[in-house]
N, C-alpha and C positions, 0 to 999 in steps of 0.2 A: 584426523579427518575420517578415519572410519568408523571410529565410535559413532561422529554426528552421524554416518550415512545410518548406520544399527540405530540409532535413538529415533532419529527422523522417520522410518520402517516401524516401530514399533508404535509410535503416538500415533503413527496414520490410522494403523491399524486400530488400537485403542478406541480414533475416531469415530472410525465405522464401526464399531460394535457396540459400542455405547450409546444411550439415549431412551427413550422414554418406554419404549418397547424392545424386551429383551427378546435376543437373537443366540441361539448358541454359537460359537464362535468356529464351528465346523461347516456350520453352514455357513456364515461370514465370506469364510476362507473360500466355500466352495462358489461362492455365487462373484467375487471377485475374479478369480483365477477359472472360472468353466461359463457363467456368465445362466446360472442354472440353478434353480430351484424345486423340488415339489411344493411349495410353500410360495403363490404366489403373492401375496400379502407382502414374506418377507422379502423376496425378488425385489418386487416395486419400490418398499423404503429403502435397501441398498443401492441400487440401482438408481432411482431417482432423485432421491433423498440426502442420503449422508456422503455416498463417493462423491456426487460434486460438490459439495459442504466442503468435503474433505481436501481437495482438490485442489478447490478455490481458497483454501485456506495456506495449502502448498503455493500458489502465485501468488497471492496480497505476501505469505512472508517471506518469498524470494526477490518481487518487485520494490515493497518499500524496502526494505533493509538495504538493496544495492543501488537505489536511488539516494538513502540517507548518507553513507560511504560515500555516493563519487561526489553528495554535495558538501560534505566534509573534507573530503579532500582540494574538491576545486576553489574553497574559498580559505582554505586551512583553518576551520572553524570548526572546534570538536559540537557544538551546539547548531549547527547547522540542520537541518532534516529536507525532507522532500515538500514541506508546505512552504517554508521559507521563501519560495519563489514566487508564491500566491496561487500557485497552480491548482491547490485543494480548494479556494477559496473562488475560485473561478468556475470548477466544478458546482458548488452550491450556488454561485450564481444563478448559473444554466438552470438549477432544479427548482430554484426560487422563481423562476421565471414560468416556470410550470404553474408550481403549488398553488403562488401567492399573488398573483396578476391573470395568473389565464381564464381565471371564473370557476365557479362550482360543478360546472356541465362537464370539462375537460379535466376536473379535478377526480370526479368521480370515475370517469371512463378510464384515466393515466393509474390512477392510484388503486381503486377499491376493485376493479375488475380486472386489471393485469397484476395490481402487487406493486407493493413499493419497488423491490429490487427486478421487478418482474418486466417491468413497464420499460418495451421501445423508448416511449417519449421521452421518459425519465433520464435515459442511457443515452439519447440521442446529446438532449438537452446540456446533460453536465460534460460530456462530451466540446461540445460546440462551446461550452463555455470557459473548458480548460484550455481549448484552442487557441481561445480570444486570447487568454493572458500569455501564452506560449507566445504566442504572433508578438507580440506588446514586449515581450520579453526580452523575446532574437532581435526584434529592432532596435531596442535598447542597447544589447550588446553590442551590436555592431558600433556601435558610436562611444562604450563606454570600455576602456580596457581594463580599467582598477575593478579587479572581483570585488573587493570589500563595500565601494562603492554601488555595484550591481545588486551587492545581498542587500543594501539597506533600500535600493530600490522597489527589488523584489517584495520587503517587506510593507512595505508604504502602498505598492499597487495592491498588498494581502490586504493592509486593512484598507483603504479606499473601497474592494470589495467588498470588504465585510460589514462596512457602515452603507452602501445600499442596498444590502439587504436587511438590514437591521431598520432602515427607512420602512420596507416592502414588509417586514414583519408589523410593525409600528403600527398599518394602515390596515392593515389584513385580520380576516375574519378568524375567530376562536378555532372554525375545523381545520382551517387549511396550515394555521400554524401550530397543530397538532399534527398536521400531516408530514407537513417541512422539521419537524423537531424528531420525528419518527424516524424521518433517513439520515439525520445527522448521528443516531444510534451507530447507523454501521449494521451490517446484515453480510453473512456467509450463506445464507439459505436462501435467498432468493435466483441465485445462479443456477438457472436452467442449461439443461444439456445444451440446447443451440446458439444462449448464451456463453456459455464454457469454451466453447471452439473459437468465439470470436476472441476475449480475456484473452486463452492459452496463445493465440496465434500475436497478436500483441505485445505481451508479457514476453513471450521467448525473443520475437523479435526485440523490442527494449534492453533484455540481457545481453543477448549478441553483441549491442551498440556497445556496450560494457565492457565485457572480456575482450572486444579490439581494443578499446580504449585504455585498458590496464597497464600496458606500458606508457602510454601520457602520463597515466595518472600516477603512476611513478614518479616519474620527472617531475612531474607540478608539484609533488609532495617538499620537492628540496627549493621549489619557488619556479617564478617564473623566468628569472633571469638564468636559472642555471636552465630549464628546458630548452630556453630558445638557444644555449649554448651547444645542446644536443642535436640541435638541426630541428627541434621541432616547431611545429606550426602553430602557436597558443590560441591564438583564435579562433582558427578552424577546428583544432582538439575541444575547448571550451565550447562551441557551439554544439557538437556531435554528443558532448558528458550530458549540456542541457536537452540535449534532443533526447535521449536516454533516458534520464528525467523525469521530462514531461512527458514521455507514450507510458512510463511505468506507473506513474503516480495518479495519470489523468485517466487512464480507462481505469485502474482500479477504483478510483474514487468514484466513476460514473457510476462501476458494476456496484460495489460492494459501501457504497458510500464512505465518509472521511472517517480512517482508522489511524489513531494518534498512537506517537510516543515507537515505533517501531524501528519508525527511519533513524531516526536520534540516536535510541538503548540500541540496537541488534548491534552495530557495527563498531560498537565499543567494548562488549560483551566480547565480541570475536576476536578484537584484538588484545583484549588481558586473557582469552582460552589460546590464541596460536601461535602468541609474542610473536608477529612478526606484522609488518607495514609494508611486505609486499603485494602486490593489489591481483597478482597473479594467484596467489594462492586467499588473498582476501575473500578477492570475489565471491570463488564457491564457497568458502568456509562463509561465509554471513548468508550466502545461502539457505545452506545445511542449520546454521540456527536459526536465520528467521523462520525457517520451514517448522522445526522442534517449537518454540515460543510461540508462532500460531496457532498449531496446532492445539498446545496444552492451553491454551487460552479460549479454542474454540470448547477442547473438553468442559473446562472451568465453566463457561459462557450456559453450555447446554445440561446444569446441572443435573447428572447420570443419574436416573429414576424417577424423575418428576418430570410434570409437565410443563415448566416454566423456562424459557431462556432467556439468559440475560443480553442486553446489546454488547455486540464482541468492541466497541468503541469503550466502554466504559470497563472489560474487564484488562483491555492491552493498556489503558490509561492508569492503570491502578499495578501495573506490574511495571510500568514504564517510567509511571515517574521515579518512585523508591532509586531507581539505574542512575534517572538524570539528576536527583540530588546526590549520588554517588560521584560524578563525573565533574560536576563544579565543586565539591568539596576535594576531590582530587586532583587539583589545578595540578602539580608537579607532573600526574601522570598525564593531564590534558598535554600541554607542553610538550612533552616528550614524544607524542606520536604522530605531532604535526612540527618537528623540526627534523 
């Protein structure tokens, strides 16, 4: 566990020094830790620029990866992830509702003058739209007690989602479905400082929800008849893992739009590095590596010396899958970490 803390320390760092204009790494150093420069140029990109890049790349790989875990664990499905419940796809509702129906006046003013990731409207919108499926979701559970039942529901309300937007693409103009293709990228650079605080404050709270929860989610690992033999409360646990969830999956996806394959790989990754299936010491260890695989992914993303970056959606896709065809070719080892 120390190692990750040292590794996770060192790629942040990494983060912030790298990129299209070099900084020597004295001043890096001095402008994190004194918050001080002569060089205000380099000030500002530190400062404005890469720390919250960085940052935010610290919560998307703390939030998905312990949203992918407790949804693995609560359905005992090693294939499980944080979208599974539709919840991302509720987000692109919300922003489809912007891009692709609100006109080109509101398009222009949402998108080209605040920024794709930059934009209230944007944040509000996916927001209000992971809501919807959250709400849709709890009411669901309440009536349905078979998990396995609830995940296929989840996934049926995912694509019901995503075919009417695929309607709203269908019908929509060449820019705006350039515009709605652009946040489906995924973006770590758009998180402005005053957006940061809202993320961070979110993010920790959703973790919190978590680490109470690791003893359920213990129990629920050996099923649900042995929990309830524990005195625990499977419903109201269940409901609190999805409330968990959906605050982590669904602001991230409003801020930083839909970043695949993290929820799935991190918390499998963790458990063949800590051999263990306790959710106590799970938790922060999938932490500590979603935090590390973020990170190098944002590096990777921000190709160091040029001016080109790639969507951080397309390079966590390309590192994640290679894991999840590791994972189902490893039935034996799937097996084994949900019995």
């Amino acid at each position: 566990m120390i190692g990750l803390v040292v590794l996770a320390a060192f790629f942040f760092m990494v983060d912030v020094l790298l990129g299209s204009v070099r900084i020597p790494f004295s001043e890096v150093v001095s402008i994190i830790f004194s918050g001080k420069s002569e060089n205000t140029a380099w000030l500002f990109i530190i400062e404005k620029i890469r720390l919250p890049k960085a940052v935010t790349a610290v919560l998307v790989g703390c939030g998905l990866s312990v949203s992918g875990l407790q949804m693995q664990t609560l359905f005992r499905n090693p294939l499980a992830g944080p979208s599974e419940l539709g919840i991302t796809a509720g987000a692109g509702l919300g922003v489809a509702a912007v891009m692709l129906t609100a006109g080109s006046s509101t398009s222009i003013y949402a998108i080209r003058q605040l920024g794709i990731s930059g934009s209230w409207l944007i944040i509000v919108m996916a927001s209000l739209g992971s809501a919807l499926v959250l709400s849709l979701i709890l009411l669901i559970a309440g009536r349905i007690r078979d998990n396995v039942i609830l995940l296929i529901v989840g996934v049926m309300i995912g694509t019901i989602t995503i075919s009417v937007i695929s309607i709203w693409q269908y019908f929509s103009q060449p820019e705006q479905l350039q515009e709605y293709i652009m946040w489906t990228f995924g973006s770590l650079g758009g998180v402005v400082h005053y957006h940061l605080y809202v993320l961070s404050a979110v993010v920790i709270f959703g973790l919190l929800l978590a680490f109470v929860s690791s003893k359920a989610l213990n129990a629920l690992l050996l099923g649900e008849n042995y929990a309830r033999s524990m005195g625990l409360t499977v419903s109201r646990t269940r409901l609190m893992i999805m409330a968990s969830t959906s605050l982590l999956t669904g602001s991230i996806t409003a801020f930083c739009g839909p970043i695949g394959f993290i929820g799935i790989a991190i918390p499998h990754i963790t458990r063949s590095l800590l051999g263990t299936s306790d959710h106590r010491i799970l938790i922060p260890g999938t932490c500590l590596v979603g935090t590390v695989l973020m990170l190098i992914c944002d590096i990777i993303a921000q190709m160091p010396g040029t001016q080109t970056v790639l969507p951080i959606n397309v390079v966590t896709s390309l590192l994640g899958a290679p894991v999840v065809i590791w994972i189902i070719i490893s039935r034996n080892n799937m097996r084994s970490s949900f019995s």
